[in-house]
C-alpha positions as CSV (number, residue, x, y, z in Angstrom):
1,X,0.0,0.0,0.0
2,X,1.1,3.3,-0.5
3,X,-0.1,7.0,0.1
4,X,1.9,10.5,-0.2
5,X,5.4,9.1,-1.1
6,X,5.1,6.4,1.5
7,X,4.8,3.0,1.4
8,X,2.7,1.5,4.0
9,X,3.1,-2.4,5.2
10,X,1.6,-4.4,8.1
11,X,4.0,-5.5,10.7
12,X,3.5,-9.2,11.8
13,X,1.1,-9.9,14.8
14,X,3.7,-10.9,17.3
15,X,5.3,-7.1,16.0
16,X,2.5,-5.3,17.5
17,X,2.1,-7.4,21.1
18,X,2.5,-5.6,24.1
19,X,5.7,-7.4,24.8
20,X,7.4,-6.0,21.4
21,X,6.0,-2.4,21.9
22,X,7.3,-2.1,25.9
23,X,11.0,-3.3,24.3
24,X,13.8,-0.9,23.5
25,X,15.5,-0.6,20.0
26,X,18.2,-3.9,19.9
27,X,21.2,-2.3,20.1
28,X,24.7,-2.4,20.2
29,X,28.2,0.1,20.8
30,X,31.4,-0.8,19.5
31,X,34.8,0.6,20.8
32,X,37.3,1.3,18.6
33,X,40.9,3.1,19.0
34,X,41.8,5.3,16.1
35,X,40.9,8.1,13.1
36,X,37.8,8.9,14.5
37,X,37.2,11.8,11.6
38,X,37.7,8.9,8.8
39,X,36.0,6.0,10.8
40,X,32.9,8.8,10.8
41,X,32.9,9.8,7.3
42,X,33.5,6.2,6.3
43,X,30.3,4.7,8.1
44,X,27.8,7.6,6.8
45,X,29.0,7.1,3.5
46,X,27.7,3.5,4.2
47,X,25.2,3.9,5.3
48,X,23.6,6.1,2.5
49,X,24.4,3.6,0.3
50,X,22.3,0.8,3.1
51,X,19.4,3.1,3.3
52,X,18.8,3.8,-0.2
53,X,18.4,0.3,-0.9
54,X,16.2,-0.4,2.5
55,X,14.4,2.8,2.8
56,X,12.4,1.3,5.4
57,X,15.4,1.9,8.0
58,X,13.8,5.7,7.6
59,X,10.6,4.5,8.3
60,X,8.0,5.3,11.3
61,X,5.3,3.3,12.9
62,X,2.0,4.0,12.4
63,X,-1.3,3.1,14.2
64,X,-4.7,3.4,12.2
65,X,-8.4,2.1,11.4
66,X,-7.2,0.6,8.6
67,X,-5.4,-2.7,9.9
68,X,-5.1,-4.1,13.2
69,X,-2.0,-4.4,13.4
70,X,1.1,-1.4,13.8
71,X,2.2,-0.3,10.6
72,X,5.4,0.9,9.3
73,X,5.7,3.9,6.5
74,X,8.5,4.7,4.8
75,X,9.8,6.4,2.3
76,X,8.7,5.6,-1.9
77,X,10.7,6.6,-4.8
78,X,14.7,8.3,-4.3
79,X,15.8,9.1,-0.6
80,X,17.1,12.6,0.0
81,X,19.9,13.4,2.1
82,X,17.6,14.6,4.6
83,X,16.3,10.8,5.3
84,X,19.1,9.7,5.7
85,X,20.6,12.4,8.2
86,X,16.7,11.5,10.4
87,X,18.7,8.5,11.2
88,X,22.2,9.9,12.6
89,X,22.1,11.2,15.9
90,X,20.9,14.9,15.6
91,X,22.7,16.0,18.9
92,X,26.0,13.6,19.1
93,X,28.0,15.8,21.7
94,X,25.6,15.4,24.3
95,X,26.6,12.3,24.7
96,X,29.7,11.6,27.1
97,X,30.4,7.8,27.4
98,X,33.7,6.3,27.9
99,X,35.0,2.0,28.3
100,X,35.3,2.2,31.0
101,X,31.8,2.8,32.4
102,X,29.8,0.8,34.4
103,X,27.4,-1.5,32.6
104,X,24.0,0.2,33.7
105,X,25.9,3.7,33.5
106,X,27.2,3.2,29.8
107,X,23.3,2.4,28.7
108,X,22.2,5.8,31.4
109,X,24.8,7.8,29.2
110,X,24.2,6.0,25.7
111,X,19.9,6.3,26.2
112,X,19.8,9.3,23.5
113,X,21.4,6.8,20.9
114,X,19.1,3.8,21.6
115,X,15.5,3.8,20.0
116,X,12.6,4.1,22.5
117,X,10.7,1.7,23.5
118,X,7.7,0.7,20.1
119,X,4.9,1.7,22.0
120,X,6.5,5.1,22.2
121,X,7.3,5.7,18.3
122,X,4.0,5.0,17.3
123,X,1.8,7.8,15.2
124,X,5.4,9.9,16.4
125,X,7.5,11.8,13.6
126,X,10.7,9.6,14.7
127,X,12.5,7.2,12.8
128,X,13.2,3.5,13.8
129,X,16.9,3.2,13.2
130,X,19.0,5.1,14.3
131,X,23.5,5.8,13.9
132,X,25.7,7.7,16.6
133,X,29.3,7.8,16.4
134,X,31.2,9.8,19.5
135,X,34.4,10.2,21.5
136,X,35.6,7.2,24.0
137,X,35.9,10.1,26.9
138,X,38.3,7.6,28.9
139,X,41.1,6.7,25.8
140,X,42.9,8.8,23.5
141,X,42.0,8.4,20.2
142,X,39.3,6.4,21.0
143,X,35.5,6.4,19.8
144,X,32.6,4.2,20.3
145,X,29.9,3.5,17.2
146,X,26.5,3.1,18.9
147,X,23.5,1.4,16.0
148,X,19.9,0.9,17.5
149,X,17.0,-0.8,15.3
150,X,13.6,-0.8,16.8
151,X,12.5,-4.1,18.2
152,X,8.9,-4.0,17.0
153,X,10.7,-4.2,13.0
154,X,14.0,-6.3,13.9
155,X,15.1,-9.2,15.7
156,X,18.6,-10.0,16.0
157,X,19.2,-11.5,12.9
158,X,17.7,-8.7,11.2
159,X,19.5,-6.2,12.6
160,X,23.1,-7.4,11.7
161,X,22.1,-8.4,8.3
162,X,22.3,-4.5,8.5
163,X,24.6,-3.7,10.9
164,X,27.4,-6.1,9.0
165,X,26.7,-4.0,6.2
166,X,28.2,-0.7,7.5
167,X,31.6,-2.8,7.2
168,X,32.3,-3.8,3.6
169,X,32.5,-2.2,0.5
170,X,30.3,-5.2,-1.3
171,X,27.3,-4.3,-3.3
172,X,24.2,-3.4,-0.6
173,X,21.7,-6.3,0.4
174,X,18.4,-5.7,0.0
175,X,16.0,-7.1,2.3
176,X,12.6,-8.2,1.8
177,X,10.5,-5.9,4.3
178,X,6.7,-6.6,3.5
179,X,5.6,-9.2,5.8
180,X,5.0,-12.5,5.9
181,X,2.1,-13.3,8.8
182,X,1.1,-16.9,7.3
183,X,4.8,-18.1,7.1
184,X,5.3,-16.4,10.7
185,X,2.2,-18.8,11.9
186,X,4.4,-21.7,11.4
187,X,6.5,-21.0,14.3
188,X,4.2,-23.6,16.1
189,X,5.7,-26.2,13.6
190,X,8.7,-25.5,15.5
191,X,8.1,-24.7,18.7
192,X,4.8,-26.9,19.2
193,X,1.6,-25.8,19.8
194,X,1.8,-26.4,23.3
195,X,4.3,-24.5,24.2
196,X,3.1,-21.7,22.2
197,X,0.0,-21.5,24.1
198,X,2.2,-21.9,27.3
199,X,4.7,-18.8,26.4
200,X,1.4,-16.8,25.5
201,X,-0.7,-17.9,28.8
202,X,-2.5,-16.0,31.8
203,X,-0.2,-17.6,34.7
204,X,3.3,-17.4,32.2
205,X,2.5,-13.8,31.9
206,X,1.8,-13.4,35.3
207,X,5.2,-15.5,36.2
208,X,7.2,-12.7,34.0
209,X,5.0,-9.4,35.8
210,X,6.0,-11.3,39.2
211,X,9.5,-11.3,38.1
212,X,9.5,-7.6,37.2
213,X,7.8,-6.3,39.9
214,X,9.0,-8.2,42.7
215,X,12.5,-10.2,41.8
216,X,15.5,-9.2,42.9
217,X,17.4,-6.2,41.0
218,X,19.4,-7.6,38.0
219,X,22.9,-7.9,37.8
220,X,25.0,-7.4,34.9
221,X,28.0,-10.0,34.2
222,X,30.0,-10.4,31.2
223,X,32.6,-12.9,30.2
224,X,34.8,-14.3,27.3
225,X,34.0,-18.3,26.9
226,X,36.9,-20.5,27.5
227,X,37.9,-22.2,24.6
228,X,39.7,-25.1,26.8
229,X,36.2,-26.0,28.6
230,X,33.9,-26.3,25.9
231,X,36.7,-28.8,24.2
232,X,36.7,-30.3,27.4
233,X,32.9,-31.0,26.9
234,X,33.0,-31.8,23.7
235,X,34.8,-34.6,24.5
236,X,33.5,-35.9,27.2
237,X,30.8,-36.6,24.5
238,X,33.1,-38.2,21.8
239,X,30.3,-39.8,19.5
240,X,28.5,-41.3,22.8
241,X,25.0,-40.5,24.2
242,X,23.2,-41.3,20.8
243,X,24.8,-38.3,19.6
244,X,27.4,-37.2,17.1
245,X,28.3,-34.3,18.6
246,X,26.7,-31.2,20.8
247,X,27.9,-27.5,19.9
248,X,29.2,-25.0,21.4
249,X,26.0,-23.4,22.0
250,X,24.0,-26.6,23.3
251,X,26.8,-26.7,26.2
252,X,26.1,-23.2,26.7
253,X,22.6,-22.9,26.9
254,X,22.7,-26.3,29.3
255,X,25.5,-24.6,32.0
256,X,23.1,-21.9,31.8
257,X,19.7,-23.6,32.6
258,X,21.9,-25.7,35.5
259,X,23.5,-22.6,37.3
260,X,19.6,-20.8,36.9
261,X,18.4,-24.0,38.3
262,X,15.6,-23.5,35.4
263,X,12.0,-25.4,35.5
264,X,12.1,-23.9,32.2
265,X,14.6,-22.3,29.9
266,X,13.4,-20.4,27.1
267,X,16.2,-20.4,23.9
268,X,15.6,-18.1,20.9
269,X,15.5,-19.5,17.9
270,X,15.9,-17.8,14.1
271,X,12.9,-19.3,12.3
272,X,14.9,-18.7,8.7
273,X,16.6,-22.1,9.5
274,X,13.2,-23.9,10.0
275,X,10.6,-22.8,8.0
276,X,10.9,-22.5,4.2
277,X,8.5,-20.1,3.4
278,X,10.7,-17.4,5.6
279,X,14.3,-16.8,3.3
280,X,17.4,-15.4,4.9
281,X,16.5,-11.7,2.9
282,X,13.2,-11.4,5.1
283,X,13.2,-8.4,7.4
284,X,11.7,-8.8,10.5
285,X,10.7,-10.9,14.2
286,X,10.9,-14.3,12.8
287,X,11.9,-15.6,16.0
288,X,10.5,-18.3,18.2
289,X,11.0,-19.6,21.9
290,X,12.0,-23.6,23.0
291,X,11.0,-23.9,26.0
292,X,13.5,-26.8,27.1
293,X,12.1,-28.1,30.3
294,X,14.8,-29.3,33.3
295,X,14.8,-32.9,32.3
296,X,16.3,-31.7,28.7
297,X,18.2,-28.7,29.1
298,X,20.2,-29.9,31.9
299,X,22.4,-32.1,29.7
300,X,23.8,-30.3,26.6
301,X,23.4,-34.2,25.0
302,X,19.6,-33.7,25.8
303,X,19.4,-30.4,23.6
304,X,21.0,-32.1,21.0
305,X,18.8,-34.9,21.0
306,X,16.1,-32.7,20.5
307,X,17.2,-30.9,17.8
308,X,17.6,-33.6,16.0
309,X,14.4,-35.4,16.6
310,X,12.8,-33.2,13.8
311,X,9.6,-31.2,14.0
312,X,8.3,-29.9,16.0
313,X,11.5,-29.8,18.7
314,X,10.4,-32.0,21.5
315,X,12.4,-29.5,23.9
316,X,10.2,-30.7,27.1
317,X,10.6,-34.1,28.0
318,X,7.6,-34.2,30.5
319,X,4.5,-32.1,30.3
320,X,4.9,-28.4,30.7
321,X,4.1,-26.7,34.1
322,X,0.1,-26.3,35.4
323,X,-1.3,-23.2,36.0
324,X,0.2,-22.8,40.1
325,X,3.3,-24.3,39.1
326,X,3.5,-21.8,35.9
327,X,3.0,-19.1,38.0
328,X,6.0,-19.6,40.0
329,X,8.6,-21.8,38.3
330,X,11.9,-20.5,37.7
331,X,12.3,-19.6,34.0
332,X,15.4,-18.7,31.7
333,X,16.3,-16.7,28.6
334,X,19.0,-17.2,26.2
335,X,19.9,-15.5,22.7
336,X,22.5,-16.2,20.5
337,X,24.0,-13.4,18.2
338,X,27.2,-15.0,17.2
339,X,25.8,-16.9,14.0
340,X,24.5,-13.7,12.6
341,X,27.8,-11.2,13.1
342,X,30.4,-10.8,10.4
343,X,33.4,-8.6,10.5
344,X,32.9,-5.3,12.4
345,X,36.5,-3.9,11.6
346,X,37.1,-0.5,10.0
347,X,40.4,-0.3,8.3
348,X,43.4,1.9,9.8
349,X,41.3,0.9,13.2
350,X,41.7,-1.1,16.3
351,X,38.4,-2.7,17.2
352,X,38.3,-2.9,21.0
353,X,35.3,-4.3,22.5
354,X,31.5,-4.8,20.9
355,X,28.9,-5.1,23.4
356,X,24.9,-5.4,23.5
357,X,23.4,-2.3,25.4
358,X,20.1,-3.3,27.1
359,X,18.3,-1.9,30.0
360,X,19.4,-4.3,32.8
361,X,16.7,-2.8,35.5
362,X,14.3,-2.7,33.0
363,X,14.7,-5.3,31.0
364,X,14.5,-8.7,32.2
365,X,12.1,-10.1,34.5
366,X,13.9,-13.6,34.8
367,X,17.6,-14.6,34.3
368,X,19.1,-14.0,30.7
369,X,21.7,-14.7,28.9
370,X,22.9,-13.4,25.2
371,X,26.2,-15.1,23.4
372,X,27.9,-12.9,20.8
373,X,31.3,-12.1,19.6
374,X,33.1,-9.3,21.7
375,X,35.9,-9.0,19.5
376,X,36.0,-10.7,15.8
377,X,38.4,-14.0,17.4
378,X,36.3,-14.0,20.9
379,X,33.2,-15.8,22.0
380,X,31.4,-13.9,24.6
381,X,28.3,-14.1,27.1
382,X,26.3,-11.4,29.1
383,X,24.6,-12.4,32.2
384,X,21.4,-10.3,33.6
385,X,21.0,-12.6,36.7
386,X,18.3,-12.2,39.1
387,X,19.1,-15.1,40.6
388,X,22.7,-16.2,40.8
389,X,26.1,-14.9,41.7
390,X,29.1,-14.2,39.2
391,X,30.7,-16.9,41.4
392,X,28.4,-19.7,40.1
393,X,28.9,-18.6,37.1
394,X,32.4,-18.6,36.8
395,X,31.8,-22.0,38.4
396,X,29.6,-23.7,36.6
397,X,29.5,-21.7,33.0
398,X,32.1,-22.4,30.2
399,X,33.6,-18.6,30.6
400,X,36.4,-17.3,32.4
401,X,38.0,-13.8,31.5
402,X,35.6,-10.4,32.2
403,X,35.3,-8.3,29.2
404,X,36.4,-5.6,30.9
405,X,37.1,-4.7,34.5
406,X,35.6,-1.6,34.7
407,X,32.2,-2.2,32.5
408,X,32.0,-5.2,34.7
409,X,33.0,-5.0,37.8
């Protein structure tokens, strides 16, 4: 559909829940040591050159009589410069952040930079992307690149299919924005229909409100995996268990659900790799939940086994909890990013640290966990625990070295 210059498209029907519209813009900041000027001049030059081909990064959200869902409009026809500058940070000197802030006082600093929350752009003039690029206040030469996508039109994969973009001279991607709701109703060929209806339920709902309202204040941990103890697993599996092997994100995801001590732990997963209908140029929350149940996700074998019993992943074992029990079971979260990020290095510069930058007291009602690649040869993983110390993680998680000292201390 379009109207006045604009195109206007649908977003899916899990785009416009409650949950996507109370989330902040997925965003990350990237440290760097070097030419600021050129890095600066470099990256905008970029990202002209993404925009033009996905005008929908200049896009708004829009709420109407006309469909029931949130809509986004953006721009038909040639770009002008002025779209693209709605997208860089009108006001970048405001902003004073340094490496070696405190977790929760880096995203304080940084909030300017990150996209509001969805509910919050809707029927407003602002865009729902969004480029800053400023001084690292704590090291000479130093600058940090902060990008922010709004969560009701990205999920992770989405976003650095654009982000990895702003780092290579190869032609522009286009991706495929208009939505696809009948292919995104297949996410119970995955996930099953019963958990579905479990994730989307009165007393889950309630468990996650409980957690926000009432659970203990979130604390941010962040470590570098260690190579040595996930080959140590690996082996200790050696073609035994009914399995070939487990990867590195199956052991993972299981130290996680054993240190959380989870009933249930929830692990994202991108639909592109399960559904056909859905192709890796899609835009958009293609994204589903397993809900791996105790019995399963305390072995990283017992993930495995499950993704390889085909569809739909039998991730729970034993029936999921009843209404009391769902309103009070301990429940995980874990994301992984590291599939999805390519190179993130600008040339004549030293890439220092790439981070997520979420709203810890905000954002996460139950323990969470995201794995991602801090620095191009370095497997990573931030902690928001509610519910366990850094010592058990250390402990009983495959990580060792903190990202950094101060950021995490």
């Amino acid at each position: 559909m379009q109207s006045n210059s604009e195109t206007i498209i649908p977003l899916l029907d899990e785009e416009s829940s409650m949950f996507i519209k109370g989330e902040n813009g997925i965003t990350t900041i990237t440290f760097y040591k070097g030419d600021k000027g050129k890095a600066t001049d470099t990256i905008r030059a970029r990202l002209k050159e993404i925009v033009k081909v996905n005008p929908w990064l200049a896009g708004r959200l829009i709420k109407n009589k006309k469909h029931k869902n949130v809509q986004l409009a953006y721009p038909s026809g040639t770009l002008s410069d002025e779209h693209i500058h709605q997208i860089l940070h009108p006001h970048p000197a405001t902003i004073k952040i340094g490496s070696e802030m405190g977790y929760e006082e880096l995203f304080k600093q940084a909030k300017s930079a990150i996209i509001e929350k969805g509910g919050q752009l809707i029927n407003k003039p602002g865009v729902i992307s969004r480029l800053t690029i400023v001084p690292d206040i704590h090291t000479e030469n130093g600058f940090a690149l902060i990008f922010s996508i709004s969560h009701m039109v990205s999920d992770g994969y989405t976003y650095y299919r654009i982000f990895n973009q702003l780092f290579t001279s190869e032609p522009v991607e286009q991706l495929e924005v208009k939505r696809k709701q009948d292919a995104a109703n297949k996410v119970t060929d995955v996930v099953g229909q019963k958990s579905f209806k479990f994730f989307h339920s009165a007393p889950f709902v309630m468990n996650m409100i409980k957690g926000a309202l009432f659970g203990k204040k979130t604390k941010c941990y962040g470590f570098y995996v260690e190579p040595d103890r996930i080959t140590s697993a690996k082996n200790q599996v050696n073609g035994h268990s009914g399995v070939e092997y487990i990867s590195t994100n199956d052991i993972i995801s299981s130290s996680f659900a054993k240190v959380t001590d989870s009933r249930i732990c929830i692990m994202a997963v991108n639909l592109r790799s399960w559904v056909k209908d859905i192709s890796r140029n899609d835009a958009g929350n293609y994204a589903g939940g397993l809900l791996f149940d105790n019995d399963t996700s305390h072995n990283p074998v017992g993930i495995r086994k499950a993704f390889q019993a085909g569809l739909p992943v039998p991730a729970a074992s034993r029936p999921l909890p009843k209404f009391g029990e769902a309103l009070r079971c301990k429940v995980s979260l874990i994301s992984s990013w590291s599939d999805f990020q390519e190179s993130h290095d600008l040339e004549g510069c030293e890439q220092v640290l790439h981070l997520p930058l979420y709203d810890a007291k905000q954002a996460f009602p139950l323990d969470s966990a995201v794995v991602f690649r801090a620095k191009p040869d370095k497997l990573a993983v931030m902690y928001f625990a509610k519910t366990v110390e850094r010592e058990d993680l250390l402990s009983t998680c495959e990580v060792g070295e903190t990202l950094s000292e101060k950021t995490f201390m």
